[in-house]
C-alpha positions in Angstrom: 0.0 0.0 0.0 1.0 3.2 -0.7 0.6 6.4 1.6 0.0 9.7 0.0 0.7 12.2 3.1 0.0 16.1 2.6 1.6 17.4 5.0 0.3 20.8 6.4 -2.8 21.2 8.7 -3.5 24.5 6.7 -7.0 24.8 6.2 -7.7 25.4 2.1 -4.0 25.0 1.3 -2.1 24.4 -2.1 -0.4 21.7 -1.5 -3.7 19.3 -1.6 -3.9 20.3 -5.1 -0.6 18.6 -5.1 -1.2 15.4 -3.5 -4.9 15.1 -5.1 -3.0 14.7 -8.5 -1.1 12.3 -7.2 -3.4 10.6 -5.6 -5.1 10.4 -9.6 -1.8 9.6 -10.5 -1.7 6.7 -8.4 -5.1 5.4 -9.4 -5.1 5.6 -13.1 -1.4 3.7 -12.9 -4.0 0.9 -11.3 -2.7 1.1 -7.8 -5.6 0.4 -6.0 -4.1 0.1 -3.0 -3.1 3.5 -2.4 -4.6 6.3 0.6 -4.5 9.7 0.9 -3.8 11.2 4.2 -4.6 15.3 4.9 -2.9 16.3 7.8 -5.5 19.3 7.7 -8.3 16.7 8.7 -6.0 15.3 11.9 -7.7 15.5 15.2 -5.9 18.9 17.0 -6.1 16.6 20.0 -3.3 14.5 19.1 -1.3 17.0 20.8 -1.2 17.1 24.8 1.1 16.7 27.6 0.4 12.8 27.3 0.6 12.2 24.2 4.8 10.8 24.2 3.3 8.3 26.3 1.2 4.5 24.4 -1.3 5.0 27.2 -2.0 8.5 26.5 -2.1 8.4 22.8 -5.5 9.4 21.5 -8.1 7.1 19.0 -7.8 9.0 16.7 -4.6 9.2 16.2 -4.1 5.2 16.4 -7.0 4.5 13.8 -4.7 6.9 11.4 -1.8 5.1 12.0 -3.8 1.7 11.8 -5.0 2.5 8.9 -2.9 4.9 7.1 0.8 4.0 8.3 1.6 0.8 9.6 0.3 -1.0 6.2 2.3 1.3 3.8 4.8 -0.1 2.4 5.6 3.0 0.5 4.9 7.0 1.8 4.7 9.8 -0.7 5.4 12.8 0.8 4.0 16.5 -0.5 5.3 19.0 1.8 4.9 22.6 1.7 8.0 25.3 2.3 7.0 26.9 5.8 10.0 28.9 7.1 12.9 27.4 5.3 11.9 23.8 6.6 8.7 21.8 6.8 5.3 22.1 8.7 5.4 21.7 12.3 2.4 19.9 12.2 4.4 16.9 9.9 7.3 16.6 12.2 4.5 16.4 15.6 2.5 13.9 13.7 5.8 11.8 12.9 6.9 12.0 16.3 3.2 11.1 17.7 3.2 8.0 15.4 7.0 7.0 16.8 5.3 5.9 20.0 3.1 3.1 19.2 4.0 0.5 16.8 8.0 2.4 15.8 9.0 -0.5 13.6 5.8 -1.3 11.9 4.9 2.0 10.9 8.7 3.2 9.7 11.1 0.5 9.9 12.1 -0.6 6.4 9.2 1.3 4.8 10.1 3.5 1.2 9.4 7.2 0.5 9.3 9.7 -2.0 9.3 13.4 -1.3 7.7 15.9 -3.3 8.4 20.0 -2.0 5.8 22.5 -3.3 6.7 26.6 -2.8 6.0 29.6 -3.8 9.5 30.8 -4.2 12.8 28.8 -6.2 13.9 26.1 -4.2 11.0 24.3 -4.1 11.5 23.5 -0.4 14.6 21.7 -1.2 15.6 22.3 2.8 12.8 21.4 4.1 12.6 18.0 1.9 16.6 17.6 3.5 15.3 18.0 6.6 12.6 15.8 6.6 14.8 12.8 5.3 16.9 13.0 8.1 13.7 12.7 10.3 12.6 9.7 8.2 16.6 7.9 8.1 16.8 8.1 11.5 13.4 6.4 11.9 14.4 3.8 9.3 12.6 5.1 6.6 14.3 4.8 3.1 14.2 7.9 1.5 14.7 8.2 -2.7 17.5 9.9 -3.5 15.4 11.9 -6.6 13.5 14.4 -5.0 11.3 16.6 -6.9 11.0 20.5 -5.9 8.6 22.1 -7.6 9.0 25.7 -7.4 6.2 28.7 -8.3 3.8 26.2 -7.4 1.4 29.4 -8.5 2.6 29.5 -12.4 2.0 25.4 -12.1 -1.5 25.6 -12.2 -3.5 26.9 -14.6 -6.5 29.1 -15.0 -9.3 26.3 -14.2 -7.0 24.9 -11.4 -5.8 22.1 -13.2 -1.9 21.3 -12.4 -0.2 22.1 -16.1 1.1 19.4 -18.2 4.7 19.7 -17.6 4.5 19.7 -13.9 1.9 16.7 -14.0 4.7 14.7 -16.2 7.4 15.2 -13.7 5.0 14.2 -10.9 4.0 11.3 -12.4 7.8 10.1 -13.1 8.3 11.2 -9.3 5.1 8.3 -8.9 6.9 5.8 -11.5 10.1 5.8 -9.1 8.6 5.4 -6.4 6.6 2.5 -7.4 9.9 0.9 -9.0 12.2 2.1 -5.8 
């Protein structure tokens, strides 16, 4: 199964446009087995002075990491550029779902990482940073990552992701499939 996280908790954000498509992606390649996961719809009660502890882990987190994270095989990361690194709200959900279940939910699992920003660098930083979060859980991490940069000029008028950007999404979705 694959694992299509968006990771910000930013109400009406761009990003989602960005892991929709590849969500479509995904599908029309035939992978039926494949779920998309908005951080945006996470519980805010995941986070508490309990929560580093099994016992005081909320239900909702564990369903989501029932049934988003421990059967993955494969994550696809889409992460926004928020202050020259990623959302806070990715690297809390991470460390939340290190608790319970550490090895079956990161341990040997593969991911892809896809950067979205407004500016030039695509969140190359942030997409760095986060694969030292995911090594040093034992995630493997793709050496190819794909920054898209201007995410603005990557959609067009009706909303639709343009053509060009699409392609080198889907070969970021080939790669990961074959990684």
């Amino acid at each position: 199964m694959i694992t299509i996280i968006c990771g910000t908790n930013r109400k009406g954000n761009k990003t989602m446009k960005f892991a929709q498509h590849l969500f479509e992606l995904a599908k029309n390649k035939g992978e039926e087995n494949v779920k998309l996961l908005a951080l945006e719809d996470i519980s805010a009660d995941i986070l508490h002075a309990e929560m580093y502890s099994e016992a005081g882990q909320v239900d909702s987190l564990r369903k989501i990491q029932d049934d988003y994270m421990i059967p993955a095989n494969k994550y696809l990361f889409v992460i926004p550029e928020y202050n020259g690194s990623y959302p806070g709200i990715l690297k809390l959900f991470l460390d939340a779902c290190s608790i319970r279940a550490y090895k079956e939910t990161f341990n040997g699992k593969k991911a892809a990482l896809v950067g979205v920003g407004s500016g030039r660098a695509g969140n190359l930083r942030g997409m760095d940073h986060l694969t030292g979060v995911l090594n040093h859980v034992g995630t493997l991490v793709m050496p190819n990552k794909l920054p898209i940069s201007s995410l603005e000029a990557c959609i067009d008028e009706d909303g639709n992701i343009k053509a060009d950007t699409s392609e080198a999404m889907e070969k970021q979705l080939e790669a990961l499939l074959a990684f």
